[in-house]
VOVEXZA-138912 format. One line per field, with one value per residue: x, y, z of N, C-alpha, C in turn; residue in one letter; residue number from 1. Coordinates in Angstrom, 1 decimal. Atoms other than C-alpha are relative to their C-alpha. Layout:
n_px: (X|...)
n_py: (Y|...)
n_pz: (Z|...)
ca_px: (X|...)
ca_py: (Y|...)
ca_pz: (Z|...)
c_px: (X|...)
c_py: (Y|...)
c_pz: (Z|...)
code: (A|...)
pos: (NUM|...)
This chain:
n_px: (0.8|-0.5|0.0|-0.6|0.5|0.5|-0.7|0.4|-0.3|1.1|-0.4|1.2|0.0|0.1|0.6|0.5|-0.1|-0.9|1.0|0.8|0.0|0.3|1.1|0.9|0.9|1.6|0.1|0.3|-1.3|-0.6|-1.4|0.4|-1.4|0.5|-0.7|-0.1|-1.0|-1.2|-0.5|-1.4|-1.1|-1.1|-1.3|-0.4|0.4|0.2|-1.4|-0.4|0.8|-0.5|-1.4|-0.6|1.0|1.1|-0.9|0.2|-1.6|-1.5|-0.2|0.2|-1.3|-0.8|-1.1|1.5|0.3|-1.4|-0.4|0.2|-0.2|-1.3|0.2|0.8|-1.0|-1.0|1.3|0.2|1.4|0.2|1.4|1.2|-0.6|0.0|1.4|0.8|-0.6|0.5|1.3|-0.1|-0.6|1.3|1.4|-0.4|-0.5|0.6|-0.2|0.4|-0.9|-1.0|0.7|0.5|-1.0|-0.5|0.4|-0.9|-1.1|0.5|0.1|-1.0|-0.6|0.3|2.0|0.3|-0.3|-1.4|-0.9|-0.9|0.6|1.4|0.5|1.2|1.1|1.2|-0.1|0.6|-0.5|-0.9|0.9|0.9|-0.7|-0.7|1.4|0.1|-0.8|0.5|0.1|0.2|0.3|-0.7|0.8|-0.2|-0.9|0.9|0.7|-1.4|-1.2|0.7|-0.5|-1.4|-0.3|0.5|-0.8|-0.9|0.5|0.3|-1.1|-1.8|-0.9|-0.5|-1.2|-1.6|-0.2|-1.2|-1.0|-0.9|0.2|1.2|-0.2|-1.2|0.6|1.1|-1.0|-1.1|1.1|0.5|1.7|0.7|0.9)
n_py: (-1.2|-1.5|-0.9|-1.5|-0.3|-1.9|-1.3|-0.2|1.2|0.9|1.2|0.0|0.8|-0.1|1.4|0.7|-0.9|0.8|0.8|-1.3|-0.2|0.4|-0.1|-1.7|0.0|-0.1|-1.5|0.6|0.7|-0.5|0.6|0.3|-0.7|0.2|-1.1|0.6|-1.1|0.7|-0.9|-0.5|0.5|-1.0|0.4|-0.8|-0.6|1.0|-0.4|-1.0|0.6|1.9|-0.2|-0.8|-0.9|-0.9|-1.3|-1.6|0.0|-0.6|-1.4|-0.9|0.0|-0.7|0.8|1.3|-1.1|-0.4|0.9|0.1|-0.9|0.8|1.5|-0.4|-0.6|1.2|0.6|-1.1|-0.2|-0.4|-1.0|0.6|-0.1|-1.9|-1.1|0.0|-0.8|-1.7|-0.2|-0.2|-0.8|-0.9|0.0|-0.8|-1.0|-1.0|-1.1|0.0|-0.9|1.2|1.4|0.1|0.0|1.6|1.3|-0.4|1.0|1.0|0.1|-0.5|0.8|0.7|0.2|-0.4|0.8|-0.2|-0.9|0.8|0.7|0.6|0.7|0.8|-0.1|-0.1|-1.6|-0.7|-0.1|-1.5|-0.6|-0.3|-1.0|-1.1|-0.8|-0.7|-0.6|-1.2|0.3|1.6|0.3|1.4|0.9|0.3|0.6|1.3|1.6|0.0|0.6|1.3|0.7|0.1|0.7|1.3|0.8|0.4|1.1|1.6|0.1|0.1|0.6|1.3|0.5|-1.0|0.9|1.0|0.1|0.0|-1.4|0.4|1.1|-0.7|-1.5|0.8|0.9|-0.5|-0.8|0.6|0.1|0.5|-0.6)
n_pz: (0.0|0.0|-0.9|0.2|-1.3|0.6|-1.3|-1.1|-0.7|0.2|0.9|0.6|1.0|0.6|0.2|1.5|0.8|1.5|0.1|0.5|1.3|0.6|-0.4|0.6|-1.3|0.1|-0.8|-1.7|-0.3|0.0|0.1|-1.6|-0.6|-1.2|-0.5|-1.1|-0.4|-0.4|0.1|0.5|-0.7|-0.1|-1.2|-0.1|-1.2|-0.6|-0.2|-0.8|-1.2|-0.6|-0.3|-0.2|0.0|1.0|0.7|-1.4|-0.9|0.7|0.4|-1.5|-0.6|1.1|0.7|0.9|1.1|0.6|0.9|1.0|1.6|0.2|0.5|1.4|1.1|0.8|1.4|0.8|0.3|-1.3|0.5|-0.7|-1.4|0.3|0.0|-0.5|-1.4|0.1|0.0|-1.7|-0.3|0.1|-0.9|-0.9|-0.1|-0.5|0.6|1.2|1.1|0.2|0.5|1.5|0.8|-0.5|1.0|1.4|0.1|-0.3|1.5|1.1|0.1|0.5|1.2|1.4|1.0|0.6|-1.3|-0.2|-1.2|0.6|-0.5|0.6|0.0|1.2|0.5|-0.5|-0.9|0.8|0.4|-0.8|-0.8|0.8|0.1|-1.0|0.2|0.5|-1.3|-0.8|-1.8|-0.9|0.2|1.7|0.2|-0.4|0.6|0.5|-1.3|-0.1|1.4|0.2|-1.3|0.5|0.6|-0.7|-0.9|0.8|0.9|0.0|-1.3|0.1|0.8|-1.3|-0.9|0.5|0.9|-1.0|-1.1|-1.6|-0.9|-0.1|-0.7|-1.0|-0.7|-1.0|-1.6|-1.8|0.2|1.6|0.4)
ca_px: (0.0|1.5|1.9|2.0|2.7|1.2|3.0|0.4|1.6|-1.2|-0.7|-3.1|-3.5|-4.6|-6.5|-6.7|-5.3|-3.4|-6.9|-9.1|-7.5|-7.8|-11.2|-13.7|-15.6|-19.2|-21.1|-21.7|-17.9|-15.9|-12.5|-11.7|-9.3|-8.8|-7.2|-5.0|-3.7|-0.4|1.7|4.6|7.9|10.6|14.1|15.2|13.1|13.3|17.5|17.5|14.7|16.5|20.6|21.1|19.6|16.8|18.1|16.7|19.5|22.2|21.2|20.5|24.1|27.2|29.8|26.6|26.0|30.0|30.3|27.7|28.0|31.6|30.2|27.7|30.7|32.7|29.5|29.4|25.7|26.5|23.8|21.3|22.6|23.7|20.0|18.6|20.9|20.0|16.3|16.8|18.9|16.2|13.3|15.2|16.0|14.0|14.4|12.1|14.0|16.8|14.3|13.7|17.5|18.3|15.6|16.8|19.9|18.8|17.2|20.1|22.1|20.1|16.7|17.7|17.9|21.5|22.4|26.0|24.3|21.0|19.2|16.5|13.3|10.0|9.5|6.2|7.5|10.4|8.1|5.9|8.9|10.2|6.5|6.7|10.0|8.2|7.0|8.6|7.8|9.2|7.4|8.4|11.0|8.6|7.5|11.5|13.0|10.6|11.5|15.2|14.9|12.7|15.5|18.3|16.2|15.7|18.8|22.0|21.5|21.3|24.3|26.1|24.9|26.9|29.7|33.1|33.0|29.8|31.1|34.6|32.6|29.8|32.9|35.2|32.0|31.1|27.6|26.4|23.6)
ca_py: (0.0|3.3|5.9|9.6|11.7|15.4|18.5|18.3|15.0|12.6|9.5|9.1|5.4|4.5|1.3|-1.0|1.9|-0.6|-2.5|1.0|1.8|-1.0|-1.1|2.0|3.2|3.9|6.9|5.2|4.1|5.6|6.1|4.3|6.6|6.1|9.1|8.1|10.8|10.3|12.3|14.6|13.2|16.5|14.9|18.4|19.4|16.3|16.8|19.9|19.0|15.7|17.2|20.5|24.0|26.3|29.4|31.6|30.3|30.7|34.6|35.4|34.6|36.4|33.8|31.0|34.6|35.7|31.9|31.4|34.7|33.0|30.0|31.7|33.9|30.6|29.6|32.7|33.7|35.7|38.5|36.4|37.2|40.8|42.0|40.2|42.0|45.3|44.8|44.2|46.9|49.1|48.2|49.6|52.9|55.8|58.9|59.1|61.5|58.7|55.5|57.0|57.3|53.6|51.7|53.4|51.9|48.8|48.9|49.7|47.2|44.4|44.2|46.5|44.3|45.6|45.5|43.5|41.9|40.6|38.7|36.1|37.5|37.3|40.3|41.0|41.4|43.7|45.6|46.0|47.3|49.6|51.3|51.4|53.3|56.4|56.2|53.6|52.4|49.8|47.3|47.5|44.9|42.5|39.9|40.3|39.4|36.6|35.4|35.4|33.8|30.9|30.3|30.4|27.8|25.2|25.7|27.0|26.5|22.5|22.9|25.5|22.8|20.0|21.7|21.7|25.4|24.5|21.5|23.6|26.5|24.0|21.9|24.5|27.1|26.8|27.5|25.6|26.7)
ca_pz: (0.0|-1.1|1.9|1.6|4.5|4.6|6.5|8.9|10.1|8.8|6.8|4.1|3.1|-0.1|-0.4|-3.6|-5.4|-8.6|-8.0|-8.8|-11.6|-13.4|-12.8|-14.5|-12.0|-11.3|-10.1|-6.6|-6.2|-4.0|-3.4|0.4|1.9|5.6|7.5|10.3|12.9|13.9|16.3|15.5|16.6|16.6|17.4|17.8|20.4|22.0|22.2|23.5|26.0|27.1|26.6|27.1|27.7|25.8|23.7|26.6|28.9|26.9|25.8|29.8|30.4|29.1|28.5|26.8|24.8|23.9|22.9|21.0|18.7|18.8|17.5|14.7|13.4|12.6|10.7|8.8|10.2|13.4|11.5|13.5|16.7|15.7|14.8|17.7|20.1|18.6|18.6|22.6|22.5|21.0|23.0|25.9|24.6|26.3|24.2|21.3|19.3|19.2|18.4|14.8|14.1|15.6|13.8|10.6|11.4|12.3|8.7|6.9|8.6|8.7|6.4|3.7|0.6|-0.1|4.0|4.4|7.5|5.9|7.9|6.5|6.5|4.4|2.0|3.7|7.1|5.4|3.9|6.8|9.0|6.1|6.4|10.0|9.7|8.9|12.7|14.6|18.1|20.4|18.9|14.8|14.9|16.8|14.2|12.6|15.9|16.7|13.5|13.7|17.4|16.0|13.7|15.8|18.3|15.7|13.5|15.0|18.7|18.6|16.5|19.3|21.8|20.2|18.9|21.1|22.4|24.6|25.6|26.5|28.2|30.2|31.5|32.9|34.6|38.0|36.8|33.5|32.0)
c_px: (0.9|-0.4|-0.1|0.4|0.0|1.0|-0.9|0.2|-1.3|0.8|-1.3|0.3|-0.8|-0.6|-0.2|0.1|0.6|-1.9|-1.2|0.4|-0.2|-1.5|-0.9|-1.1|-1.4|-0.2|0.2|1.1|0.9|1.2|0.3|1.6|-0.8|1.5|0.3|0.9|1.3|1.1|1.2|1.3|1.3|1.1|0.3|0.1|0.1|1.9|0.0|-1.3|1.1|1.5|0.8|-0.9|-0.7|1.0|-0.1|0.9|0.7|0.2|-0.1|1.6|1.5|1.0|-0.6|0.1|1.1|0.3|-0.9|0.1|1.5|0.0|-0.9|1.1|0.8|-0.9|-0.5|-1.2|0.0|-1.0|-1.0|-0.2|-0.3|-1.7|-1.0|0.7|-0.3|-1.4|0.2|0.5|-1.2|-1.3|0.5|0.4|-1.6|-0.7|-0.9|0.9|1.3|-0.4|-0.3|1.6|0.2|-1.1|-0.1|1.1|0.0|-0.5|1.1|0.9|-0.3|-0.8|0.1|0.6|1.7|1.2|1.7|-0.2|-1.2|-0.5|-1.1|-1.3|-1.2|0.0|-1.0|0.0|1.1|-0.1|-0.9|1.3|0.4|-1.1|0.1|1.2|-0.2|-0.6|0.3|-0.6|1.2|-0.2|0.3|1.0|-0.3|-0.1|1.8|0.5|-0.5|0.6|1.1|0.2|-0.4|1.2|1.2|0.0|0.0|1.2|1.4|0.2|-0.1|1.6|0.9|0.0|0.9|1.2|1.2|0.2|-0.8|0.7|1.1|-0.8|-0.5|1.2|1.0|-1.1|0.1|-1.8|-0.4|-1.3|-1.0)
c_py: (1.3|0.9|1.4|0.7|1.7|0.8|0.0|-1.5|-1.5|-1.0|-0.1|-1.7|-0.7|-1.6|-0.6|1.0|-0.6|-0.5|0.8|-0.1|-0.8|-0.7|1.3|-0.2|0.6|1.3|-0.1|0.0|0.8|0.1|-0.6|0.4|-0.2|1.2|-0.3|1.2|-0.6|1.0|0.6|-0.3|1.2|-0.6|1.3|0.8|-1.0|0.2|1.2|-0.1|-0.7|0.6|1.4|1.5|1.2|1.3|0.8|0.4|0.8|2.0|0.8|-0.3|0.4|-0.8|-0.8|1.6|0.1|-1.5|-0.1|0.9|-0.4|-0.5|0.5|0.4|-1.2|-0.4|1.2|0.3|0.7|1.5|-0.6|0.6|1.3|0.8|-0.6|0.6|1.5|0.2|0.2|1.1|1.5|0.4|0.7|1.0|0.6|1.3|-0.3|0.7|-1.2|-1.4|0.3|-0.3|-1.7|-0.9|0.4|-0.7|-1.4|-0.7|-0.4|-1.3|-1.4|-0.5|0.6|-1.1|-0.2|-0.2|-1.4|-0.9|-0.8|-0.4|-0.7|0.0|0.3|1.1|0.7|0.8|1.0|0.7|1.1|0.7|1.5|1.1|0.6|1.1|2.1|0.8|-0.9|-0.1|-1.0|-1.5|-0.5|-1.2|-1.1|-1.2|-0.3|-0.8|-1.4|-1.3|-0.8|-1.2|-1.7|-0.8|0.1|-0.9|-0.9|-0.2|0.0|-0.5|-1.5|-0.3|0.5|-1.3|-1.5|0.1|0.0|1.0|-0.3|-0.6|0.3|0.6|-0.5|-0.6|0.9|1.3|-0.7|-0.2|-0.5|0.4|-1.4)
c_pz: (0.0|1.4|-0.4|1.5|-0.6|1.4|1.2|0.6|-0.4|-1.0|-0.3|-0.4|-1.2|-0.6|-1.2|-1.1|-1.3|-0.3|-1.0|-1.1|-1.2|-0.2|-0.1|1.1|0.1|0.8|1.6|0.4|0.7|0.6|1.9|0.3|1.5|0.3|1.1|0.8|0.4|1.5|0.0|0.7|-0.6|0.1|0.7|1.0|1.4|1.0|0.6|1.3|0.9|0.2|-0.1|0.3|-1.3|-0.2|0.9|0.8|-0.5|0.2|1.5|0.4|-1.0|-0.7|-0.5|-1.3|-0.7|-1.0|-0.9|-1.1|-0.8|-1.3|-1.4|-0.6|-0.6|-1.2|-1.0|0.3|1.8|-0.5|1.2|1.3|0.5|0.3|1.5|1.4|-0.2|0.2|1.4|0.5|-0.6|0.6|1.5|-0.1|0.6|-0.7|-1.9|-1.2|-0.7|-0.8|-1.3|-0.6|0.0|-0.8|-1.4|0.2|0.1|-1.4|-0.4|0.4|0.4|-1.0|-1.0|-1.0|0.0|1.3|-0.4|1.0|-0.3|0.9|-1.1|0.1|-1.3|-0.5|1.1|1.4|0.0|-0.2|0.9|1.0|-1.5|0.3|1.0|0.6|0.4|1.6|1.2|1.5|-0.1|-0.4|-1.9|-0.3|0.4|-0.7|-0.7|1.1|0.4|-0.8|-0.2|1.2|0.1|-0.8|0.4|1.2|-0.7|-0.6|0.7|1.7|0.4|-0.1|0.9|0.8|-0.3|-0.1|1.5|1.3|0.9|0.6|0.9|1.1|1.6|0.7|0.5|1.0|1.0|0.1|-1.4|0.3|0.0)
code: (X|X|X|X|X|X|X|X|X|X|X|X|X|X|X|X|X|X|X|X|X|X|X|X|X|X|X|X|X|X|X|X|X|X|X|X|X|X|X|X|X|X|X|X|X|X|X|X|X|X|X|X|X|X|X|X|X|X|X|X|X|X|X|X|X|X|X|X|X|X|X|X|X|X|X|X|X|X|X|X|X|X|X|X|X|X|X|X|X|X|X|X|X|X|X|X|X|X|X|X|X|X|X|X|X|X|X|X|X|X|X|X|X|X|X|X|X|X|X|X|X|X|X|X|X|X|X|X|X|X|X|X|X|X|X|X|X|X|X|X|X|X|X|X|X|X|X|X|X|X|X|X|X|X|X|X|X|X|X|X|X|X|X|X|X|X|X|X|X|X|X|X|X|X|X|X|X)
pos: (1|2|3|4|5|6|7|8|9|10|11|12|13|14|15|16|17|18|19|20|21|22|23|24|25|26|27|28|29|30|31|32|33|34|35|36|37|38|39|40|41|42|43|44|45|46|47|48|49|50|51|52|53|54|55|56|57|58|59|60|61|62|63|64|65|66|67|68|69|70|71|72|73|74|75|76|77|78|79|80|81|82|83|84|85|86|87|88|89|90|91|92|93|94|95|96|97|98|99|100|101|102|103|104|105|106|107|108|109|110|111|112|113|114|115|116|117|118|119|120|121|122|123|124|125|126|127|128|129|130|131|132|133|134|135|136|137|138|139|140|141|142|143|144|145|146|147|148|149|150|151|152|153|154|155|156|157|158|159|160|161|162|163|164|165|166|167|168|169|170|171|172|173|174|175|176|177)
């Protein structure tokens, strides 16, 4: 019996499907699909559950933080890092007059098309900050930063938690993370 499996985690199977076709079918006849739920098995999350600590740690402590931007720059992708330390660093400024220059910069050196820092974000989301530009708040860099932090949870910090530096850093603290 052929399998499929769908993004939403389902297995569709496909009963007497060689049998069907060779077989013309009637108005009444219909196809016998059975929908079976299944559920999602992550390794990903399972590994950092089970062997080591969540990205939150890490960025609440300075030497988990120092190594991993460490550990991105070797990977050519310490941008990630960069715009999510400036967003934090935005939300805490005070002075309005100042919060229009800084997420203009912020632009320029992550999000604009042309920046040298890029980050990885959807157009619409790009778009939608470039607009809010014109007035920012505290808040314009929100669905960007979310964004970035999702994919430095799934993507690079597994890979920091593996790689040697952690294992270096976690083994000579007095306090692991």
């Amino acid at each position: 019996m052929p399998k499929m499996v769908s993004p939403k985690s389902r297995i569709y199977e496909f009963k007497d499907l060689l049998r069907k076709e060779r077989q013309p079918k009637t108005k009444k006849q219909k196809n016998n699909i059975r929908c079976v739920s299944i559920q999602k098995n992550t390794e990903d999350s399972h590994d950092q559950q089970d062997h080591g600590p969540k990205l939150a740690d890490l960025l609440e402590n300075r030497d988990y933080l120092d190594a991993f931007h460490s550990f991105l720059q070797s990977e050519f992708s310490e941008e990630n890092i960069e715009f999510w330390l400036a967003c934090r660093e935005y939300k805490r400024m005070t002075s309005s007059g100042k919060l229009s220059n800084k997420a203009a910069d912020i632009y320029k050196e992550f999000l604009h098309p042309m920046a040298q820092k890029e980050v990885n974000i959807d157009h619409h989301t790009r778009e939608k900050i470039k607009r809010s530009l014109v007035k920012p708040d505290l808040t314009c860099f929100d669905e960007a930063e979310m964004h970035i932090y999702r994919l430095m949870e799934k993507d690079s910090c597994p890979r920091f938690l593996k790689s040697e530096a952690y294992q270096n850093l976690r083994n000579s603290t007095r306090n692991p993370v």
